[in-house]
C-alpha positions in Angstrom: 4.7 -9.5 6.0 1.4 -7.5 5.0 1.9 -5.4 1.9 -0.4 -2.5 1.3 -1.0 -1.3 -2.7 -2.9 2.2 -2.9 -3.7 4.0 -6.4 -5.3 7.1 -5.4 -6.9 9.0 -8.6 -6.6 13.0 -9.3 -10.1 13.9 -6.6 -7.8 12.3 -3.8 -6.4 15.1 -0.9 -3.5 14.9 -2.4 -4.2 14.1 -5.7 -3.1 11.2 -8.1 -0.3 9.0 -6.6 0.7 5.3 -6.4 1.9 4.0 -2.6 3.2 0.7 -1.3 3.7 0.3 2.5 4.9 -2.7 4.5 3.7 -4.3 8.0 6.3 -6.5 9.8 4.4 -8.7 12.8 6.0 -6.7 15.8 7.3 -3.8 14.3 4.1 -2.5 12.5 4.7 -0.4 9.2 8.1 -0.5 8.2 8.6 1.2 4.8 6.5 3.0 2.6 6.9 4.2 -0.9 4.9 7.0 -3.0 5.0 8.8 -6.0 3.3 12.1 -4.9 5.6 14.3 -2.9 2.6 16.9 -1.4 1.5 13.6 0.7 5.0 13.2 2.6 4.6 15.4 5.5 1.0 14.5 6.0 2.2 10.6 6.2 5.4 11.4 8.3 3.3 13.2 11.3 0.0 11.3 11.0 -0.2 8.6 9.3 3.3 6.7 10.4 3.7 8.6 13.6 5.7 6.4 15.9 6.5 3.6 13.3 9.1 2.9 12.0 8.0 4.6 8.9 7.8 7.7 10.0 11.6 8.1 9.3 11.8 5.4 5.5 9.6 6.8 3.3 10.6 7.0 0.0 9.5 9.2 -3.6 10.1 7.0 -6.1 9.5 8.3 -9.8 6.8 7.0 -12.1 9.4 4.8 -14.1 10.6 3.3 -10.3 7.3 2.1 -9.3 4.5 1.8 -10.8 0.3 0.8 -9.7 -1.8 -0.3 -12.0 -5.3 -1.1 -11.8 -7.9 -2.8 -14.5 -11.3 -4.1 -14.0 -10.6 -6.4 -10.3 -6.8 -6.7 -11.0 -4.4 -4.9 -9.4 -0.7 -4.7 -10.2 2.5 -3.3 -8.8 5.9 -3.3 -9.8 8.8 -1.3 -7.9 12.5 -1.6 -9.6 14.7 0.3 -6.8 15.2 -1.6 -3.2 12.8 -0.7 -0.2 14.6 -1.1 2.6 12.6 -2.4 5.7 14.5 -3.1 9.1 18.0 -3.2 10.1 19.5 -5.0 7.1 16.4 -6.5 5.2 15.8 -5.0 2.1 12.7 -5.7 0.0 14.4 -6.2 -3.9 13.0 -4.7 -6.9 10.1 -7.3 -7.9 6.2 -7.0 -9.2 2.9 -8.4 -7.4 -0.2 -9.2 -8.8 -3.9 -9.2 -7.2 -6.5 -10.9 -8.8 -10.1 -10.0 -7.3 -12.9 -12.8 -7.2 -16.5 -13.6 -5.6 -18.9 -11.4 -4.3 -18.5 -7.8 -3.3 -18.0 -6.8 0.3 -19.3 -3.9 2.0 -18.4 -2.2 4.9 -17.4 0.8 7.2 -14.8 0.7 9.9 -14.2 3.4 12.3 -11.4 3.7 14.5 -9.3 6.4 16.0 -5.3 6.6 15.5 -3.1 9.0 16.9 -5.6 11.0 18.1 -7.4 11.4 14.8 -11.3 10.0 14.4 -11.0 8.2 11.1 -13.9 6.4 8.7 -13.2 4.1 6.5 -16.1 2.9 3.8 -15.4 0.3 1.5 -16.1 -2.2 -1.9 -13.8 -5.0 -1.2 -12.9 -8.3 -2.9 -11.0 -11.5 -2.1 -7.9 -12.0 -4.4 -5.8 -14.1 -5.2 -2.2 -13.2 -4.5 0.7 -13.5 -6.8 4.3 -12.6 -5.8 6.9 -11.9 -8.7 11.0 -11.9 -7.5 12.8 -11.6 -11.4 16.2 -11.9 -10.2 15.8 -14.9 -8.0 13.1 -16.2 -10.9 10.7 -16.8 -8.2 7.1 -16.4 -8.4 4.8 -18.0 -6.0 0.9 -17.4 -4.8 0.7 -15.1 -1.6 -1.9 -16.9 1.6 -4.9 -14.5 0.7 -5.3 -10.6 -0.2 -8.0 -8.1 -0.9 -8.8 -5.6 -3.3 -10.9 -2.4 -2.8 -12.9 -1.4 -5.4 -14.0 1.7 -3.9 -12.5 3.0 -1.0 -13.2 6.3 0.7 -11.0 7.4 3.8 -11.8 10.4 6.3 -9.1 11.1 9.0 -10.7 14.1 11.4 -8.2 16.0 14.1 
């Protein structure tokens, strides 16, 4: 399982908005969640096109699901299931990313469902921390990343 944690701030397309998304090995991107209804549509016919996310995404409110972001640490907390496939469900629960070592640099360009898109980034490695309350679990994730600064161009 790959989860994804965005915060986009107020000069983003679609302005301001939190999202979670998750990757399942053979299925791709399952679920995703947001807080910023303007960027549903967009992410239905684009982005998820022919995943199963196109058809789960969810708008959560800001007390649902929440992003946070200070310094190199990045947190998350959702308190409404995400359901994923058939009958998995992803239960309310928090994760933390911790960024560390030297700052990465890089551009990526690739094209998906017919769209040319850029991506330019500030990354770092992180550690991973997941938080499950109501099983009182918390255990370190196998590795993550955090983007400092990310700038994304999709063209049609």
């Amino acid at each position: 399982m790959i989860i994804d944690v965005l915060k986009f701030n107020s000069q983003s397309s679609f302005g301001a908005e939190d999202i979670l998304s998750i990757y399942l090995m053979n299925y791709g991107t399952v679920a995703t969640v947001q807080t910023n209804p303007a960027a549903i549509d967009y992410r239905k016919k684009v982005v998820f096109a022919n995943t199963p996310a196109e058809n789960n995404i969810q708008l959560l409110k800001h007390e649902e699901f929440q992003v946070r972001v200070h310094g190199n640490t990045l947190f998350c907390a959702w308190t409404t299931p995400i359901p994923l496939i058939k009958n998995y469900i992803l239960p309310p629960a928090c994760i933390l990313f911790e960024g560390h070592g030297e700052l990465k640099t890089g551009i990526i360009r690739s094209i998906n469902n017919n769209r040319k898109q850029v991506t330019e980034y500030n990354t770092l490695d992180a550690f991973v921390t997941f938080f499950h309350p109501s099983s009182k679990y918390s255990g370190p994730g196998t590795d993550g990343t955090v983007a400092r600064d990310l700038i994304f161009t999709s063209i049609p």
